[in-house]
Structure formats: structure tokens, C-alpha cells
C-alpha positions in Angstrom: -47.6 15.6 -4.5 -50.2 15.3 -1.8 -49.3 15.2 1.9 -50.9 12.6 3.8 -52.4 13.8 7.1 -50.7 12.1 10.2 -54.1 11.4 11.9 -55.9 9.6 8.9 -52.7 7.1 7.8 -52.8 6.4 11.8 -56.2 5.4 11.6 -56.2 2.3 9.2 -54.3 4.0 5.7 -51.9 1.0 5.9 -55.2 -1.2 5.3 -57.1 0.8 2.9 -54.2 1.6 0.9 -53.4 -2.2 -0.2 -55.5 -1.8 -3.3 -54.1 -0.2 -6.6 -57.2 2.2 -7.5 -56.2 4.0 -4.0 -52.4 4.4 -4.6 -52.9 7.4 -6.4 -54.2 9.3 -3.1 -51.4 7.7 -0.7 -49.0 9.3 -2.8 -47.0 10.9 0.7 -44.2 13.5 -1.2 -40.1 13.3 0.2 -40.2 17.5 0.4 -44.0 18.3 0.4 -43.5 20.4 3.0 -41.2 22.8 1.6 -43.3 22.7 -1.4 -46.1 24.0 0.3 -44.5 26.2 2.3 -41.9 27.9 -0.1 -39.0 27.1 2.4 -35.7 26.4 1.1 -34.8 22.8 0.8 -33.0 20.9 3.7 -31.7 17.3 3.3 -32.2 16.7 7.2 -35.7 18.0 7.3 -38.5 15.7 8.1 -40.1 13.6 4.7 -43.3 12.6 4.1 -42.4 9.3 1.9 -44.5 6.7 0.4 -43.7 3.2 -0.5 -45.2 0.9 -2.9 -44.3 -2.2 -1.1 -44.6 -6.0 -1.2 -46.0 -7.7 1.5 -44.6 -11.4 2.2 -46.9 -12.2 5.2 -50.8 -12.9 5.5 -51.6 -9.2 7.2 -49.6 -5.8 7.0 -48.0 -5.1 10.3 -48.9 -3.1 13.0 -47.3 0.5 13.5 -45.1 -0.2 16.4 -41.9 -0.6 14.7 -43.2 1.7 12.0 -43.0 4.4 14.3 -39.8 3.5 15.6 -38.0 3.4 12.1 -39.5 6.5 11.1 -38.1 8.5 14.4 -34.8 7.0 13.2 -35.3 8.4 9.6 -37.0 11.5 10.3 -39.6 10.7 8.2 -43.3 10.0 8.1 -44.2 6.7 6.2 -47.0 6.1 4.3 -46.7 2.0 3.2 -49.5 1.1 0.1 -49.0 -2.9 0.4 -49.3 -5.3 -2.2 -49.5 -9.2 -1.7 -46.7 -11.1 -3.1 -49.0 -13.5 -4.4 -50.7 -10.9 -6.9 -47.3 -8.5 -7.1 -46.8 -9.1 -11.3 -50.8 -7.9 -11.9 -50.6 -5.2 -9.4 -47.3 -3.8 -10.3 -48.0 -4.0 -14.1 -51.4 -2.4 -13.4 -49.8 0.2 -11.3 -46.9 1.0 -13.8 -49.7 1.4 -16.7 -51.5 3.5 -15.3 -48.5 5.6 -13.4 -50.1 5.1 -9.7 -47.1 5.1 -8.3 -45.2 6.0 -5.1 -42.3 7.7 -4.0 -40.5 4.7 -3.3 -41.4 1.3 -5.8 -40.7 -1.7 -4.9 -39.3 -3.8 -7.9 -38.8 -7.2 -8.0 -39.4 -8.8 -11.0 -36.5 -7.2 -13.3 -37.1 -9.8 -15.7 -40.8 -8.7 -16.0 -41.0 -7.0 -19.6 -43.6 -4.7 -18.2 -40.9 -3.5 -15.6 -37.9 -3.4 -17.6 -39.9 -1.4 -20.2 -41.2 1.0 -17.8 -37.6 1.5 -16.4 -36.0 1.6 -19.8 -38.6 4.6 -20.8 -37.6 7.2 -18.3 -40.4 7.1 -15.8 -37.3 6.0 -12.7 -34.3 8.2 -12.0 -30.8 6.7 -12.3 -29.4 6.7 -8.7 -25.6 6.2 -9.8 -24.6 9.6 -10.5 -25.9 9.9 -6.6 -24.9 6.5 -4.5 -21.0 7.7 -3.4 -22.7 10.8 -1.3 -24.3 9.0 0.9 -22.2 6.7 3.1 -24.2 3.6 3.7 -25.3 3.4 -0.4 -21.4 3.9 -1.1 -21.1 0.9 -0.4 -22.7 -0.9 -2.6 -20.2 -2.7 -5.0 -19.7 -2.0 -8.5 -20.3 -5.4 -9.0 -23.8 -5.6 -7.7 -24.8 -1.9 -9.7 -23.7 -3.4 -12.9 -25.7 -6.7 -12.3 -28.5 -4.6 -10.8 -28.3 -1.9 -13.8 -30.4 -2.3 -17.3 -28.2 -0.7 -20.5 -26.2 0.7 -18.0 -28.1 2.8 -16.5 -28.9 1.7 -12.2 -32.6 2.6 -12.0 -33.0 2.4 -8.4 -30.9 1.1 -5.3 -30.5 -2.2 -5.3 -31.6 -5.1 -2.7 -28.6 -6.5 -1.7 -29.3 -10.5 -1.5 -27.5 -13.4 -0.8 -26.0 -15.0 -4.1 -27.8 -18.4 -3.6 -30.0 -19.0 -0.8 -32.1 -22.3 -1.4 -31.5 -25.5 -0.1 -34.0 -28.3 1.6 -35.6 -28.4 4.7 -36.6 -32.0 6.3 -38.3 -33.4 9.5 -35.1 -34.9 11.5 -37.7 -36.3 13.8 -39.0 -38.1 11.0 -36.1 -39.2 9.8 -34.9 -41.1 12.6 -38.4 -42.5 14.1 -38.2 -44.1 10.5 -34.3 -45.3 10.7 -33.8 -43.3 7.4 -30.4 -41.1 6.8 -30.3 -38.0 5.4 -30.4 -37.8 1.4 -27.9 -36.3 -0.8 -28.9 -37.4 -3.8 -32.5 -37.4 -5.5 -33.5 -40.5 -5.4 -32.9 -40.6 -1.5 -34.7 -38.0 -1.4 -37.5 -39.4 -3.6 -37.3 -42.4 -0.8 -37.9 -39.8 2.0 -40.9 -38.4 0.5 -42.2 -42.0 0.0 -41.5 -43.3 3.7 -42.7 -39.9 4.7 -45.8 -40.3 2.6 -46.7 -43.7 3.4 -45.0 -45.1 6.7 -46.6 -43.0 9.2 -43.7 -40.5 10.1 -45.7 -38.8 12.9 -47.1 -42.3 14.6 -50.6 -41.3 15.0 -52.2 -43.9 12.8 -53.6 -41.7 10.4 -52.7 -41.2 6.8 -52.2 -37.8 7.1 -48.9 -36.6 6.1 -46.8 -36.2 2.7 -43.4 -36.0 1.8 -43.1 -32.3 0.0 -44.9 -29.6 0.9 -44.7 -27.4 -2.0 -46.7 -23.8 -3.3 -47.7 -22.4 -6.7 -44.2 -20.7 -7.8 -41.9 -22.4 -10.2 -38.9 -20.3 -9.3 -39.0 -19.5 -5.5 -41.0 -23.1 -4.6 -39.3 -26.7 -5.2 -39.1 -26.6 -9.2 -36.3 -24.2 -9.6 -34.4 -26.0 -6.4 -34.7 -29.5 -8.4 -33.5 -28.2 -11.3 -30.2 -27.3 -10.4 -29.4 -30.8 -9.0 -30.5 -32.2 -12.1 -28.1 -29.7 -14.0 -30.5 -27.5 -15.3 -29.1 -24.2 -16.4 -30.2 -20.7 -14.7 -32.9 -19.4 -16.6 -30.5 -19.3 -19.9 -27.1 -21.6 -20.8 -24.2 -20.2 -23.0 -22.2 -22.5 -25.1 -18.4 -21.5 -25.5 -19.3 -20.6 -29.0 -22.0 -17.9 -27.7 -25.0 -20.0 -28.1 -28.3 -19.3 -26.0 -30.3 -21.9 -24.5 -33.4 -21.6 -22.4 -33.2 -23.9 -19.1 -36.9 -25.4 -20.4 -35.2 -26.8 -23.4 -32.4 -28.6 -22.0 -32.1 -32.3 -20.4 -32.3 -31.5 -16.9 -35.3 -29.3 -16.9 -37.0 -32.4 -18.5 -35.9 -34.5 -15.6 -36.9 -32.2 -12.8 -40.4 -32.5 -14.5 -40.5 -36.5 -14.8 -39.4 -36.0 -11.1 -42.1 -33.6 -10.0 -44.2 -35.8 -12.1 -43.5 -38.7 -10.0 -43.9 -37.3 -6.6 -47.3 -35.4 -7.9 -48.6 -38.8 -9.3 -47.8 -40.7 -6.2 -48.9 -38.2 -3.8 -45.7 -37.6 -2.1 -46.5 -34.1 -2.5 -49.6 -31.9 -1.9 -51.9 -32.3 -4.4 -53.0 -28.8 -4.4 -49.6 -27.6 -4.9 -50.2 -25.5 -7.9 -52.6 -23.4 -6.1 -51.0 -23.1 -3.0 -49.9 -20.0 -1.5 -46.2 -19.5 0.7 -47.9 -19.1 3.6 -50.3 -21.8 3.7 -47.4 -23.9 2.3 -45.3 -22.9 5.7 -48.0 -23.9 7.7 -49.0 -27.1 6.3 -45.3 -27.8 7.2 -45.5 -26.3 10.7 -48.9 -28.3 11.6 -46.8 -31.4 10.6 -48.9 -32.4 7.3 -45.5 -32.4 5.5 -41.6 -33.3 6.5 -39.7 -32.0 3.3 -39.6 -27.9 2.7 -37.8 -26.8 -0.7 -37.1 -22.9 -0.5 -35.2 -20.4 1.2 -32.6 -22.4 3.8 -33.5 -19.2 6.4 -37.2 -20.3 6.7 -36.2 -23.4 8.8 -36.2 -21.1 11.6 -39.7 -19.6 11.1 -40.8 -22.9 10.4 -39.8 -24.2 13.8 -40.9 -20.7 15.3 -44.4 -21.6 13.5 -44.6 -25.1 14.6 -44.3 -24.3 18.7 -47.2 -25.4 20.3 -48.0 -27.3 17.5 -45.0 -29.9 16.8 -43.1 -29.3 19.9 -41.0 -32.5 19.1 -40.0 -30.9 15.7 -36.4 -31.6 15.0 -35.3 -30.1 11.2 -32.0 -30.5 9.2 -30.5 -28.4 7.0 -29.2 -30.4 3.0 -27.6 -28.0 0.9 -25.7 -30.6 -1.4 -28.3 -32.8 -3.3 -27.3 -34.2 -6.8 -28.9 -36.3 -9.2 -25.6 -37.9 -9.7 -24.1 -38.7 -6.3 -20.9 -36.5 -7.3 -19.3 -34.0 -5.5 -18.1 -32.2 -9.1 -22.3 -31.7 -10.3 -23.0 -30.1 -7.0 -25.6 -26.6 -8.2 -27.7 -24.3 -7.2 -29.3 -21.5 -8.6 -28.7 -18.0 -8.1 -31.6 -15.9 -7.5 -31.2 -13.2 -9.7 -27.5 -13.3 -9.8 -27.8 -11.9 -5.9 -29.9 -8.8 -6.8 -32.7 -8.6 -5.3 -34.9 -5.9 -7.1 -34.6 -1.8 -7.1 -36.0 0.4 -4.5 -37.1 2.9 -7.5 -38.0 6.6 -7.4 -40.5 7.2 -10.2 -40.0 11.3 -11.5 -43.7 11.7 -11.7 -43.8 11.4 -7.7 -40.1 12.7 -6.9 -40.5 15.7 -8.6 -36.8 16.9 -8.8 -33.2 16.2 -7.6 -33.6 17.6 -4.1 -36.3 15.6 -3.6 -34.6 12.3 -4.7 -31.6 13.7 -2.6 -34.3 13.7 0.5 -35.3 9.8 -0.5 -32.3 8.6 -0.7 -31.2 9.7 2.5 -33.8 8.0 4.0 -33.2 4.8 1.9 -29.0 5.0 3.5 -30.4 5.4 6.9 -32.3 2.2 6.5 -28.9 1.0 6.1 -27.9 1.8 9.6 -27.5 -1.1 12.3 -29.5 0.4 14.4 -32.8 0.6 11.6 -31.8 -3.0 10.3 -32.0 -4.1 13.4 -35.7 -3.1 13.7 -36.2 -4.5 10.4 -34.9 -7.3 11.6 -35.6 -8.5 15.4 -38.1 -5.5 16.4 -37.4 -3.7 19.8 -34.9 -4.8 22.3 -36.4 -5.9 25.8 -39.7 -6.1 23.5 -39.2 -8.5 20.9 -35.6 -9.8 21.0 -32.8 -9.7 23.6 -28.9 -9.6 22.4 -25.8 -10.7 24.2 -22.2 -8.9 24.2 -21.6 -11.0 21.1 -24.1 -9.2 19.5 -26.3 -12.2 19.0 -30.0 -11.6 19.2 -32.9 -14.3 20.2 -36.7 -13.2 19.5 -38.6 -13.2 22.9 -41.9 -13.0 21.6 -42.4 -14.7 19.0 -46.1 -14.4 17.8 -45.4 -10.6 18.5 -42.6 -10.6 16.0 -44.3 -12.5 13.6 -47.2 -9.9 13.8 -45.0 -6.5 14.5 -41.5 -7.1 12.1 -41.4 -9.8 10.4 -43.8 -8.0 7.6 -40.3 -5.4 7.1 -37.8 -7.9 6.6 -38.7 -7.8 2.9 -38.3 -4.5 2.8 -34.3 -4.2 3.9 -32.3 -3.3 1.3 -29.4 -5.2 2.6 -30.0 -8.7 4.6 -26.8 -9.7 5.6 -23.2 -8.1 7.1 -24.3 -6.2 10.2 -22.7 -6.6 13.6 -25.7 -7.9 15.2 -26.9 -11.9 14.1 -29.1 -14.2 14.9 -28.1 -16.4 18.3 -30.4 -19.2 17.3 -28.6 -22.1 15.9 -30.5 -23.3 13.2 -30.0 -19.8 12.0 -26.4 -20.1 12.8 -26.6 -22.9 10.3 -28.8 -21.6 7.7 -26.1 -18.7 7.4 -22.9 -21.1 7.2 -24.9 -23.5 4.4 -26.1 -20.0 2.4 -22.0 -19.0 2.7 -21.0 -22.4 1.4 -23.8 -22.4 -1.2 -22.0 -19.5 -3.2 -19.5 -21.7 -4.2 -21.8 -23.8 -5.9 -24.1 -21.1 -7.6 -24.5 -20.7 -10.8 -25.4 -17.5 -12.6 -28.0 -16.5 -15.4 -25.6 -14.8 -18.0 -28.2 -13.9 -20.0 -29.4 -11.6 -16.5 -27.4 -8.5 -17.8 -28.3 -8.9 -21.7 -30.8 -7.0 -23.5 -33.6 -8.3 -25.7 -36.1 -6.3 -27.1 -38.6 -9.1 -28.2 -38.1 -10.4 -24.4 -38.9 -6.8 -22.8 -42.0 -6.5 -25.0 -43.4 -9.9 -25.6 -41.1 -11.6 -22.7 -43.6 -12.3 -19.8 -46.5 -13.1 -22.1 -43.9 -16.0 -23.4 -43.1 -17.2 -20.2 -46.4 -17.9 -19.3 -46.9 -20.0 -22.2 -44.1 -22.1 -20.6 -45.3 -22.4 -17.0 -48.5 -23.5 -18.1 -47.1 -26.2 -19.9 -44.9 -27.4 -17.0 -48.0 -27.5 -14.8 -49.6 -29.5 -17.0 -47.1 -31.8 -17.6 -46.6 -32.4 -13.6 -50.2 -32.7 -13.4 -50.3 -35.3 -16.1 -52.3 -33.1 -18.3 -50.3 -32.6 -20.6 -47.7 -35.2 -22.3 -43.8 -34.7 -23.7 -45.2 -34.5 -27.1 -47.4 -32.0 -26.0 -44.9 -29.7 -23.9 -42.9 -29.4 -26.7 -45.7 -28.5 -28.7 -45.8 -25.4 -26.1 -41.8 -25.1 -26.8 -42.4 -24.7 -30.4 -45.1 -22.4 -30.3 -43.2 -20.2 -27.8 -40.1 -20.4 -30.6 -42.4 -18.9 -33.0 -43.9 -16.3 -31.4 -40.9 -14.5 -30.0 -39.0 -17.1 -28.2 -36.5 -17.3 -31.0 -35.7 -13.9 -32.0 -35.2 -13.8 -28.2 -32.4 -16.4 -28.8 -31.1 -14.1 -31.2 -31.0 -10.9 -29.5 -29.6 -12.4 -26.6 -26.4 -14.2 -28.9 -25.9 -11.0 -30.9 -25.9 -8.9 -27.1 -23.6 -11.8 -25.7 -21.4 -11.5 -28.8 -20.8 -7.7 -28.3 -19.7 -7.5 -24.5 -17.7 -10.6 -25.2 -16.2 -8.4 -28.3 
């Protein structure tokens, strides 16, 4: 493994390394410098790691907390970042052609191209290692046996909330047009309209819409919907072992009518499908949109994004929308059953076990407070300012946004440290994302092996997605989407169903 010289990854390597035909020279080495020196291995000496990571924001981030976490590692750093928007083709490139990192960033576990790669060897299993290292000791054996694939934990696992999604809306809005807050679809569906069409902001323009949504079935507004319409999690179980997909069942059906609707009377953006997170978030922000369908924690940016922009912003917090109006069909999905992805070490980088002992040291002391913290809020006096409660409020907000924000991804854990967030939409997010768990329900097919799905799995899915956009966009009719449900059927989809019954059947045996 090469070792990256200080001076050139200071100079602009965090940039130039972003593309996947460079990845192979930003390879950074955990123990390069015993390696080159003949020196005796020490856990506690200084590594030179890299990271094949995922960037969530518009531009990589600058190296002032970079430095800071990496004095609190011992370690140099070198980050290769790939846009989330682009993260299945770069990662399956990258995995093909084994330009790679010491440290991968895998989030897609459902991705055949990922499980396949992990399945065949190329990733150490961290479990034999996780109870030496006192921060990774504590992961549960709960979340390494949802996290692992035939048993076998490739990686350290992000450590997510169970279920985190819920619905953001303009309270502003709300009351300048008398409305209350839905809980049920169609009151939502009302929202979107009066937000749509009755001039929410009072400028006289027709300007705004009622959703604001982005081009991501799972993680935007589709997935959300779902669940209050029933839908299942990915894949349903009948007591009698049977496997459903969510797309064939009755309430993904009605969360596309319903998408339907709000597409065809433009109470969404009409250039949803192609819209990226972060233009989504600032559409909302710059107040050309009042409902937000996602992550509960992003009301907080959003308001953080809208200052100086929408000063009058007021948002609230829904968490318990039906279809039905009853408490008893309350849902919500669970992002892969609380796993987040693997921080994975692939053996062609991490040459042998004392080298994977030197990463994962540095992946438990990004455990530590004191390096979640950075992760987190940034630099105290700098970025954030905390109270003897150890509640912390950003100072600087545009310097956050530029400086931290682009790491908060990349914690392994994202909740149960001592220090918390004193803001009190925040405060609320948290309590609604607690309460939430109760509600969630879990993909049991997350844990279950297919081998037509890990070959043939993502390919299928696609065939899927396209049909749902279609049908939203009016492109496509019923007759037609299930033409798409047939054809995925025959080419894999139902052997899927099979493997899937006959792995359920054996665990349950």
C-alpha cells in the first residue's frame, strides 16, 4: 500500500480524489509505515488510513475538523468522496474493478453487487475482533446479527436509529390558512392542495406547492406513504411462511394512486423524479414548498437553511399519519432494520491482521464523545457552544454547514452520547424518532439469503422503480405496471420468492 504524502493530500487530494479512476492512487495504508520501515508493529502508532466515503452534501468539507479528528485518532486521513447521488454506480464500479480503500463505506446491503462482493472474501470479518476494543464492544448482538450476511459480520456496523422518518410541514402555513395539522392522508392531501393553490406565503404569486419531494423511492416521500397505507417493508411474511414483495400488495398500489394524484395536480414538484436531496432541502428552505417527507432530524437543517430567507418559518413535527384514521394501523418503516451499512476493510488494502487491528482502533476512537462530538457540532467556542447539561447550540451556522456537517454521515453511531442537541426542534425530532420505534416495522426478509437476488437482484429492482415512476407520471397505466410485475416474476423475481420461503422455513425450523 502506498503512503500518501502529507503535503500533496493538504493541497486539494480531498478534491481530486472524488473520482473512482483516482482511488487506486489515494490508497493511504493503516501500518505503511512499519512496512516501509521494517519496524515492529504498534497498535498506538500513527496510521495512514483511507476511506472510501459517501458524501451527503453539495461540496466535501474543508480540513479544519479533519485535522482535529485525526490528532484525536493518531492518524492521517486520506477521504476519496463519492456523491450519494451516484453511490450504487461508483461503488459497483469500484468493487469491480477492486479500487478500493482501507476503509469502505457500504450502504446498500441489499445491493447484489455488494453482498456478492462481501460474500466472496474480498472484506474481513470483524467479529472474531469487536470485544477488544471497548467502544466496538458495545455493539449489541442484536445489531451484528442484523448487520451480518450468512453469519459472517463483514465490517462494523453503522449504528442507526430503528425508524427515523416522519413529515415535515410549514406551521406558518398552516395557520395563515386556518388549517389543522393532518393525521391522516387525506388531510394531508388537503394541505398539499391549500398549500398548492391558496397562497400560503401571501405574496400573490403562484409560486409554491404542497410536497417537495427528490428522486429516491426509499429515502424521499414514497417509502414514507407507504407505511401509512400499510405497505409492507420491502418483503411481507404470511404465518404460513409465504413471501410477498411490498410492490405487489394493496397498499403499495395506493401510495402510487396517491403520488399519482398529488403529481397530476401539481401539489408536488413536477421535477421530482429528477431532483436531488439537496436541491429538494432548498426548495423547501426558499419557501417554494411547505410539506417535507424524510428524515424527522432534517427539520432542523431545514430551518437552519431557511434563515435569512424565511425568517417567519415555523415547522411541525407528524409522526402518526394513517390512511385509516386509527390508532391500531399506525407504521412506519424501518430503514434497514436500524443498520445502517458496514465500515468494511477490504484484504487487498488491509494487508493483514495487525493492520486491521490498527483500523479498527481508529474506527473505536471514532466512537469516543469527544470525536462524535466533532462529527457532530464541530469545535467548541468555534462552531457550537454547550451548557452544563451538556446541550450543544451551533454558533455558526453556514460554518458548520461548510466545516462538519459533511462528517455526520460518516459516524458510526448517531445517537447515545452525553452531549445533545439544545435546540428544540431537535429536542423533538429525537422524542418523535424514540416514539417512532414502537411503530416500526421490520423487513424479515433483511437477514435471508437469496442467491437469484444477490446476482440478478438490483438489475430486478430497477425494472420495478421504473415502473412506479411511470405510473406516478401517468406514463404508464395499472395494466401496464403489472406488466412490469410479471416480467420481473419471470426473470428472477420468483425464484427470489422461493429462496427467500425455503431460507425463512429453515431459521424458523
Amino acid at each position: 500500500m502506498k503512503k500518501v504524502a502529507r503535503k500533496a493530500r493538504k493541497t486539494g487530494a480531498l478534491l481530486l480524489c472524488t473520482t473512482i479512476l483516482l482511488l487506486s492512487a489515494c490508497s493511504g495504508g493503516a501500518s505503511s509505515n512499519q512496512a516501509a520501515s521494517g519496524e515492529p508493529y504498534d497498535e498506538n502508532s500513527k496510521a495512514n488510513i483511507s476511506w472510501l466515503n459517501i458524501l451527503h452534501t453539495a461540496s466535501p468539507p474543508t480540513e479544519t475538523i479533519l485535522n482535529k479528528i485525526e490528532e484525536k485518532t493518531n492518524s492521517d486521513i486520506q477521504f476519496s468522496w463519492i456523491p450519494d447521488a451516484s453511490k450504487e454506480e461508483r461503488i459497483n464500479t469500484s468493487l469491480a474493478s477492486d479500487s478500493l480503500a482501507d476503509i469502505v463505506t457500504l450502504t446498500m446491503l441489499d445491493n447484489s453487487s455488494v453482498r456478492n462482493s462481501l460474500k466472496s472474501g474480498l472484506f474481513w470479518d470483524v467479529e472474531p475482533y469487536l470485544n477488544d476494543y471497548p467502544n466496538l464492544a458495545k455493539i449489541s448482538e442484536d445489531t451484528r446479527r442484523s448487520a451480518s450476511i450468512s453469519g459472517t459480520l463483514y465490517g462494523v456496523p453503522f449504528q442507526k436509529d430503528l425508524a427515523r422518518n416522519g413529515i415535515t410541514i410549514r406551521k406558518d402555513w398552516l395557520d395563515k390558512l386556518g388549517l389543522e395539522t393532518p393525521h391522516t392522508t387525506a388531510e394531508l392531501m388537503e394541505v398539499a392542495r391549500a398549500f398548492t393553490e391558496d397562497d400560503p406565503d401571501g405574496n400573490g404569486k403562484d409560486d409554491t406547492t404542497g410536497f417537495v419531494d427528490r428522486s429516491d423511492l426509499t429515502y424521499g416521500a414514497f417509502k414514507t406513504l407507504s407505511s401509512y397505507f400499510g405497505t409492507p417493508n420491502i418483503w411481507e411474511v404470511s404465518a404460513d411462511g409465504k413471501m410477498t414483495p411490498e410492490f405487489m400488495t394493496q397498499g403499495y398500489a395506493d401510495t402510487m394512486d396517491y403520488m399519482k394524484e398529488l403529481y397530476q395536480k401539481g401539489y408536488i414538484n413536477q421535477d421530482f423524479a429528477v431532483t436531488a436531496k439537496t436541491d429538494q432541502q432548498q426548495k423547501f428552505a426558499q419557501g417554494r414548498a411547505g410539506i417535507y417527507v424524510g428524515a424527522i432530524f432534517d427539520s432542523k437543517n431545514l430551518l437552519n437553511m431557511a434563515k435569512g430567507i424565511q425568517d417567519d418559518m415555523e415547522l411541525v413535527l407528524v409522526n402518526d399519519i394513517t390512511s385509516t384514521g386509527n390508532e391500531a394501523d399506525r407504521a412506519i418503516w424501518a430503514a434497514n432494520n436500524g443498520i445502517g451499512g458496514l465500515l468494511s476493510f477490504p484484504r487487498s488494502e488491509v494487508k493483514d491482521e495487525a493492520e486491521l487491528k490498527r483500523v479498527l482502533k481508529f474506527v473505536n476512537d471514532l466512537l469516543d464523545e469527544d470525536v462524535y462530538a466533532l462529527m457532530t457540532y464541530g469545535i467548541e467556542g468555534t462552531h457550537y457552544t454547550v451548557d452544563d447539561q451538556d446541550a450543544a447550540t451551533i454558533i455558526d451556522t453556514d460554518l458548520w454547514q461548510q466545516e462538519v456537517q459533511p462528517f455526520s454521515a460518516s459516524r458510526p453511531k448517531e445517537s447515545g452520547f452525553k452531549i445533545h442537541d439544545a435546540d428544540p426542534l431537535k429536542k423533538e425530532s429525537d422524542k418523535l424518532i424514540a416514539d417512532n420505534a414502537d411503530y416500526a416495522v421490520l423487513n424479515p426478509a433483511y437477514s435471508l439469503e437469496s442467491e437469484t437476488y444477490n446476482t440478478q437482484g438490483s438489475e430486478l429492482q430497477k425494472t420495478i422503480t421504473d415502473a412506479t415512476y411511470k405510473y406516478i407520471l401517468g406514463e404508464l397505466d395499472r395494466a401496464g405496471f403489472d406488466a412490469a410485475v410479471e416480467s420481473w416474476k419471470k426473470s428472477g423475481g420468483d425464484a427470489i420468492i422461493a429462496e427467500y420461503e425455503a431460507a425463512y422455513k429453515e431459521i424458523q425450523s
